[in-house]
Steps between C-alpha positions, in 0.01 A plus 500: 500500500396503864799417708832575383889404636663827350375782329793591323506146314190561302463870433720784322363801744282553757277752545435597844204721628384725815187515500278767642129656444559716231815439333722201480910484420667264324844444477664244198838345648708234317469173624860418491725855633193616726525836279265729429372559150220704536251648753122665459222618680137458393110574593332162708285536231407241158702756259787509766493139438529529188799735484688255773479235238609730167765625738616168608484360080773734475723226621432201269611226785292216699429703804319425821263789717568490862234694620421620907168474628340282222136443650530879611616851354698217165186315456383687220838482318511128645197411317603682104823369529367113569214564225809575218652172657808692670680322767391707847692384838329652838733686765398588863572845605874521647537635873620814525897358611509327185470803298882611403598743765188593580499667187129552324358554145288360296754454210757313805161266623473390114888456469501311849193233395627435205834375643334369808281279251838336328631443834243300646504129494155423413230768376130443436229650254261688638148414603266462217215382338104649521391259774769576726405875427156433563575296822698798652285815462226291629715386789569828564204648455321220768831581746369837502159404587601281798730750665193745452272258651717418827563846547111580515442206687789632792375858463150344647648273739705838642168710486261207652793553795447880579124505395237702728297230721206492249709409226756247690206290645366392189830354388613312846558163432518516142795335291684755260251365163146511728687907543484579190163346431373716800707784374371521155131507625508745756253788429549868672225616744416903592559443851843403480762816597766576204756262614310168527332628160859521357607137620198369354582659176855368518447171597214487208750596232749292614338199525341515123873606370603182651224291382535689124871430492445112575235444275742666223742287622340226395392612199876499378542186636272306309689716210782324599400170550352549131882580358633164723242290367558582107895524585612265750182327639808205583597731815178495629529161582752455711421476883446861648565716153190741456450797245723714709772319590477350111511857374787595730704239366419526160592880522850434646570162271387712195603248187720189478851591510487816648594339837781246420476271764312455832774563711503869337068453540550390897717830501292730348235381729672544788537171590857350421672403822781761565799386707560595796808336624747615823779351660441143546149518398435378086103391521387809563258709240316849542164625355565686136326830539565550155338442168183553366286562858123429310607167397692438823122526692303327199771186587426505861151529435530185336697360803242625768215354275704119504641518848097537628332247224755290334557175659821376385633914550398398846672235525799679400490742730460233768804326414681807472420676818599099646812595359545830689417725206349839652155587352706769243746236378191264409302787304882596348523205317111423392531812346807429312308182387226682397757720262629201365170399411352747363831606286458171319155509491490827327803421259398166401097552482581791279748378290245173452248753394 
């Protein structure tokens, strides 16, 4: 059960849970008064799992978990409860106004997500399955080797800037890659005074961090691209999808259902067109800054990629900007194509599988 109209339709209770790194708290409410039946606290550990689940036998209805911060601090309790088949719906954190009078416990947060989760319209399952798993600590893991990398690489650029003569000559003219080649090889001589001797050092460690933290970052690609190909090789073949962007998507998508339709996928991307309507004006949409903000730049990575090589993308844009679209609008709505595409891609080449 992936998408559902109304919680309180289909389940006795629901249990809802804070989450938190070393203990979790559940609260069991009645689907039908909103009532309380009973409330514990437990260890975020496999035998505080356990005694969540005897506790929550003790009330022999169909129930429903509605657990906070399922691919973080609820994961582990995500993943037992969806191996003994239970029915697990995800919640975001709540902002701090939402909270009941500003009033905080962990007991209240359980009480509150449990009611919040039969309120809402629509709820989804959490993110699942080993690939997806797999995909995401390896994104992460080459995200953190980038950010690593550029910040060498600037640190260089910076010192090549304030360098003694000596040092600055040897990089003048030099693009910010021919740096770090120069960078990596440069060798310390006895003559030099303790501050050029320094810079050389610096600009030496740098520039290998940089180079280490690339070549590791493509290490975990081709890890990745491994994953897509025995998953979803299908992605790979659509015009301007590569292991990254394939990855980022498949991370955020998850498994059919989870997402019910691709106007909630264009939203959780960030790119459904919000209104923005005033006075006499009704055509007018702003840019959702919302939503999942990884998959919002693998879609207009995608968009860049057909804008440059794709003919009949160019001849889109053409007509479009003919039309008096700005340069934003156009790139708005390709990437709200490229949602819609993907969405059914994913749901029907999976479900076809």
């Amino acid at each position: 059960m992936n998408s559902l109209t109304d919680l309180r339709e289909v389940v006795d209770v629901v249990i809802g849970v804070d989450t938190y790194v070393h203990s979790h708290s559940a609260a069991v409410i009645d689907s039908a008064t909103g009532g309380v039946l009973g409330e514990i606290t437990v260890e975020a550990t496999a035998a505080g799992y356990a005694e969540l689940v005897e506790f929550a036998n003790n009330y022999p209805m169909s129930r429903a978990w509605a657990i906070e911060g399922t691919g973080g601090h609820g994961a582990g309790l995500s993943r037992h409860l969806l191996e003994s088949s239970e029915l697990v719906v995800e919640l975001d954190r709540p902002k701090r106004a939402a909270r009941r009078n500003g009033a905080k416990s962990d007991p209240l947060d359980a009480i509150r997500a449990a009611r919040e989760a039969m309120a809402r319209p629509r709820l989804g399952t959490p993110r699942s399955g080993s690939e997806r798993q797999a995909l995401s600590v390896l994104l992460t893991a080459r995200r953190s080797a980038i950010n690593a990398s550029t910040e060498a690489q600037l640190q260089v650029f910076s010192l090549v800037i304030a360098a003694p003569e000596p040092i600055r000559v040897r990089f003048r003219g030099q693009k910010l890659a021919a740096m770090l080649n120069t960078a990596a090889k440069l060798r310390v001589q006895s003559a030099w005074d303790v501050e050029t001797t320094s810079t050389v050092v610096a600009l030496r460690t740098l520039a290998r961090r940089a180079h280490a933290m690339l070549k590791e970052a493509r290490e975990l690609q081709k890890e990745i691209l491994a994953i897509i190909r025995s998953w979803r090789p299908d992605l790979l073949e659509e015009f301007g999808v590569g292991p990254i962007v394939a990855a980022t998507v498949l991370c955020a998508w998850s498994h059919p259902g989870r997402v019910h339709s691709e106007a909630a996928f264009a939203m959780l991307a960030g790119v459904a067109p919000i209104p923005a309507n005033s006075g006499q004006i009704t055509t007018r949409y702003r840019l959702n800054r919302y939503g999942d903000r990884q998959l919002n730049t693998a879609l207009h990575t995608v968009v860049q990629s057909r804008i440059q090589y794709q003919p009949a993308t160019r001849d889109y844009v053409a007509r479009r900007t003919a039309e008096g679209k700005t340069g934003r609008e156009i790139k708005r709505c390709l990437a709200r194509y490229v949602a819609r595409d993907l969405y059914r891609l994913l749901e029907g080449g999976d479900a076809a599988a």
